[in-house]
C-alpha positions as CSV (number, residue, x, y, z in Angstrom):
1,X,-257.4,-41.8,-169.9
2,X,-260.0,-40.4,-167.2
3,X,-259.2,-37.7,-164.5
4,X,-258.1,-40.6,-162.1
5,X,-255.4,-42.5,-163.9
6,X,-254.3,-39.5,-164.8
7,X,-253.5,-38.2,-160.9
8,X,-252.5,-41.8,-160.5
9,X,-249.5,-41.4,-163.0
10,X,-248.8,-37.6,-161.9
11,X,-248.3,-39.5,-158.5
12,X,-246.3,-42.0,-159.1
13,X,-243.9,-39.7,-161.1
14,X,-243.8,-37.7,-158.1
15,X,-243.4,-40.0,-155.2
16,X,-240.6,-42.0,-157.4
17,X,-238.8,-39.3,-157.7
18,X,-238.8,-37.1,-154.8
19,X,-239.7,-40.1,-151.8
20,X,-243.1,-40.2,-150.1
21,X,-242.7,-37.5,-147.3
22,X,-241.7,-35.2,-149.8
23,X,-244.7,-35.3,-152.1
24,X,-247.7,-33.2,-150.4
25,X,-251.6,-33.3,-152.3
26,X,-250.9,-30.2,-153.2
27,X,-247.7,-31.1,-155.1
28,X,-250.0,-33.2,-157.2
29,X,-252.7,-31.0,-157.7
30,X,-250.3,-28.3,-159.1
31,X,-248.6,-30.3,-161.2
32,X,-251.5,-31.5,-162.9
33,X,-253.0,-28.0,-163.2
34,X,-256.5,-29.4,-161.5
35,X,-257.8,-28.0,-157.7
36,X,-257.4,-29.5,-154.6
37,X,-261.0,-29.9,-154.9
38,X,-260.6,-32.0,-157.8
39,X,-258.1,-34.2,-156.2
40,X,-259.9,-35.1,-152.9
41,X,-262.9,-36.1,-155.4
42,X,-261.0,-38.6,-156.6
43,X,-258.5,-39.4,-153.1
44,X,-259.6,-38.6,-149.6
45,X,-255.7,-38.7,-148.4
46,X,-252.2,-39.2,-149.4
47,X,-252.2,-42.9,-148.1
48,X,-255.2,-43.7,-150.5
49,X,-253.4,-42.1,-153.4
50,X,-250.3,-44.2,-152.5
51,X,-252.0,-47.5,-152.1
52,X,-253.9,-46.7,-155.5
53,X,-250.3,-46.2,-157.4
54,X,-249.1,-49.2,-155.5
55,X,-252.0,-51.1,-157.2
56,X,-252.0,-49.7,-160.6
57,X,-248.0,-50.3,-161.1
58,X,-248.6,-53.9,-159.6
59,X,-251.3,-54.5,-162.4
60,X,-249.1,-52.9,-165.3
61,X,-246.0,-55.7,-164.0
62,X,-248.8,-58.2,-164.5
63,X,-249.9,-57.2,-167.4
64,X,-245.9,-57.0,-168.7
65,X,-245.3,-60.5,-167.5
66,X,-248.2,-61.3,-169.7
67,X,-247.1,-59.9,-173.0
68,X,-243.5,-61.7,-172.5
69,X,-244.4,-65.0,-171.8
70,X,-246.8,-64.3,-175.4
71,X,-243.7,-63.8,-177.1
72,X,-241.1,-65.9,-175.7
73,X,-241.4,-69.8,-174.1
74,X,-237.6,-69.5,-173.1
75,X,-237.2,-69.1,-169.4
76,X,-233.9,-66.7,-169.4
77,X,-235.2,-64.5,-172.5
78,X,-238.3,-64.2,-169.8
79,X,-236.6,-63.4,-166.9
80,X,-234.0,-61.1,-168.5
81,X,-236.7,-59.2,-169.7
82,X,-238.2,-58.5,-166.9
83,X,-235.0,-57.4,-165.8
84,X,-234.5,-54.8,-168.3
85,X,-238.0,-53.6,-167.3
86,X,-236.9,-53.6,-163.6
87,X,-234.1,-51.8,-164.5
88,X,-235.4,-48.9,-166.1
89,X,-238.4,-48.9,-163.0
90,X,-235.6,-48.4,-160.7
91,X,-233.7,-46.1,-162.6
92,X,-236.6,-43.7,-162.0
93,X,-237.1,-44.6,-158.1
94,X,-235.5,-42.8,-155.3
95,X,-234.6,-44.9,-152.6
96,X,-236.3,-42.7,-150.2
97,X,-239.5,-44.3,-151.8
98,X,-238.6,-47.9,-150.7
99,X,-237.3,-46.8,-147.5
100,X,-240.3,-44.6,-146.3
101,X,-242.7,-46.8,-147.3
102,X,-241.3,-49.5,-145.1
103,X,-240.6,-47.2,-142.2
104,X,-243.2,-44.4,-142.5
105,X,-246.1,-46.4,-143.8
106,X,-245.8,-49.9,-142.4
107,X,-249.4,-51.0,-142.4
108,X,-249.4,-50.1,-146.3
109,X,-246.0,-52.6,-146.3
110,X,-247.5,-55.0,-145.0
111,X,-250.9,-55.4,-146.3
112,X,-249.8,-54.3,-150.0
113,X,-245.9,-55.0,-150.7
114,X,-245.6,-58.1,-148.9
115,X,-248.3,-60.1,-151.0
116,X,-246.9,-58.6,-153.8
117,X,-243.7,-59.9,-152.7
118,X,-244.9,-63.3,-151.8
119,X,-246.4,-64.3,-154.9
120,X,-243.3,-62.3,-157.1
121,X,-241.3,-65.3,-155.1
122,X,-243.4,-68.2,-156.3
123,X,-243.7,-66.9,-159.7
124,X,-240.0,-66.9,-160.0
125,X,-239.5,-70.6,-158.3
126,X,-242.0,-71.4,-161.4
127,X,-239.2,-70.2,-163.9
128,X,-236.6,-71.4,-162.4
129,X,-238.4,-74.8,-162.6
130,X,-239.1,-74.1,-166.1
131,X,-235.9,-73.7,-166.5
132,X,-234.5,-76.8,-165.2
133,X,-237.1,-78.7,-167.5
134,X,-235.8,-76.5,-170.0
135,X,-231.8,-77.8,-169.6
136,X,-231.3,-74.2,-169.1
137,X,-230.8,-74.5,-164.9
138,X,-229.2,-77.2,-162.8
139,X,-230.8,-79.7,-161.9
140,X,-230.1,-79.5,-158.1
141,X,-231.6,-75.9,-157.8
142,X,-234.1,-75.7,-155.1
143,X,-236.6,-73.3,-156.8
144,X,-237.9,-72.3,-153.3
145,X,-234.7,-71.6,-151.7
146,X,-233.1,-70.1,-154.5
147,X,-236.3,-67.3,-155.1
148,X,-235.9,-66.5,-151.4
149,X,-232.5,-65.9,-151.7
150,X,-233.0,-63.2,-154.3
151,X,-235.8,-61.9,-152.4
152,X,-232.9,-61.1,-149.6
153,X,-230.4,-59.6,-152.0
154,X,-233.1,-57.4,-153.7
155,X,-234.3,-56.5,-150.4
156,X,-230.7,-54.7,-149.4
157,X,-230.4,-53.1,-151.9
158,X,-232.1,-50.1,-150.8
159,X,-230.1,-50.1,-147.2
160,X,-228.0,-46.9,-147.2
161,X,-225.3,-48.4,-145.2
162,X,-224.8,-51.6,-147.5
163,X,-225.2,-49.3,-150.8
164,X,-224.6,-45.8,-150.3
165,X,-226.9,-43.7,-152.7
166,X,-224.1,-41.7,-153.7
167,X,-221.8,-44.2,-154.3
168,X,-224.0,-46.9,-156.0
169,X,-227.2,-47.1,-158.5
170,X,-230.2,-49.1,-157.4
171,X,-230.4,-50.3,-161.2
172,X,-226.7,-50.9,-160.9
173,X,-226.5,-53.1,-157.9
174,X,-229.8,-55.2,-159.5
175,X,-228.3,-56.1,-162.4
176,X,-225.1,-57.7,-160.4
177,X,-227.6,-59.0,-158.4
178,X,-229.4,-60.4,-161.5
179,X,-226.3,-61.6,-163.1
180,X,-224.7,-63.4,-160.3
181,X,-228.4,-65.0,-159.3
182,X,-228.9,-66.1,-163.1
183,X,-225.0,-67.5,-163.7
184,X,-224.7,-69.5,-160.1
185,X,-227.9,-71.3,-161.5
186,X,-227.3,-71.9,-165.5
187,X,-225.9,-75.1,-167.0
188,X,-223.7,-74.5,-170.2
189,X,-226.8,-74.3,-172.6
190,X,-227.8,-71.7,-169.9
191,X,-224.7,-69.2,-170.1
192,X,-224.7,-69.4,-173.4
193,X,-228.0,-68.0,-173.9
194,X,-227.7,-65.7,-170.9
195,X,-224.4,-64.3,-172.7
196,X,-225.9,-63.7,-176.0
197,X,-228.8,-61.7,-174.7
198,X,-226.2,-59.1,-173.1
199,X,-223.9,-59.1,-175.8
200,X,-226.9,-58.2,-177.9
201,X,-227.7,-55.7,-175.6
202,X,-224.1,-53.9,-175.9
203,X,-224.2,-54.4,-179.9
């Protein structure tokens, strides 16, 4: 791993625990053991560093989605997958993260997360049409509609009003989110294999 993946991941570790503001270069820098020097080498500024660890976790979803759909043809095994990945991700994000970045950084929003976003939403419309050719979703799902409605429910999440930190999980409120999204859609054949990968899961 060279010098600058390896700032990337000390980063990431930082700002997903701790929030954006709170992370400085220096934090970085010490806990890596390099110089500031050494750093700015590599990043001229926070926001570069930032967009950079945007980037790379993008590319190592990508690459995820990749080594799933190698494994597994069935639409639900796919996208319950991803959830368990999603889940641990967000067990390790502090909400702060999601809510800076949007407030305190919203040229980064826009021109970085809201691609992302975008094509996250047509990628799941694909599955869910998979699905339906699969007899594992209803037939009178509107792929379109039903990604953007998901979009909306994962995008409240992280509203402190809605779901008070203190009182509820990210990871938590994803997987009702998850559940309720994948159940409203599923036929019978559906449920069924939905059910057996949780109960799997709890064996």
């Amino acid at each position: 791993m060279n010098m600058k993946q390896r700032i990337r991941e000390q980063a990431s570790r930082l700002f997903f625990k701790k929030g954006i503001r709170a992370v400085t270069m220096n934090d970085v820098s010490e806990g890596m053991g390099i110089s500031k020097r050494t750093l700015y080498e590599h990043f001229n500024n926070k926001e570069e560093l930032l967009i950079s660890c945007i980037r790379d976790e993008h590319l190592r979803g990508l690459q995820l989605r990749e080594d799933i759909e190698r494994e597994t043809s069935n639409t639900i095994d796919i996208m319950y997958r991803q959830f368990r990945q999603a889940v641990i991700l967000l067990r390790e994000i502090n909400p702060d993260f999601i809510n800076e970045l949007r407030k305190i950084h919203p040229d980064i929003w826009e021109n970085e997360i809201e691609p992302l976003e975008k094509e996250r939403d047509e990628y799941i419309a694909q599955l869910i049409e998979r699905g339906t050719e699969q007899g594992l979703f209803l037939d009178n799902i509107n792929p379109s509609i039903a990604a953007k409605l998901l979009h909306a429910q994962v995008a409240i999440m992280s509203d402190n009003q809605v779901f008070p930190a203190d009182k509820h999980a990210l990871a938590d409120v994803f997987q009702q989110i998850f559940t309720v999204f994948i159940r409203g859609m599923a036929t019978t054949r559906g449920l069924q294999e939905f059910d057996k990968l949780f109960n799997n899961d709890k064996s």
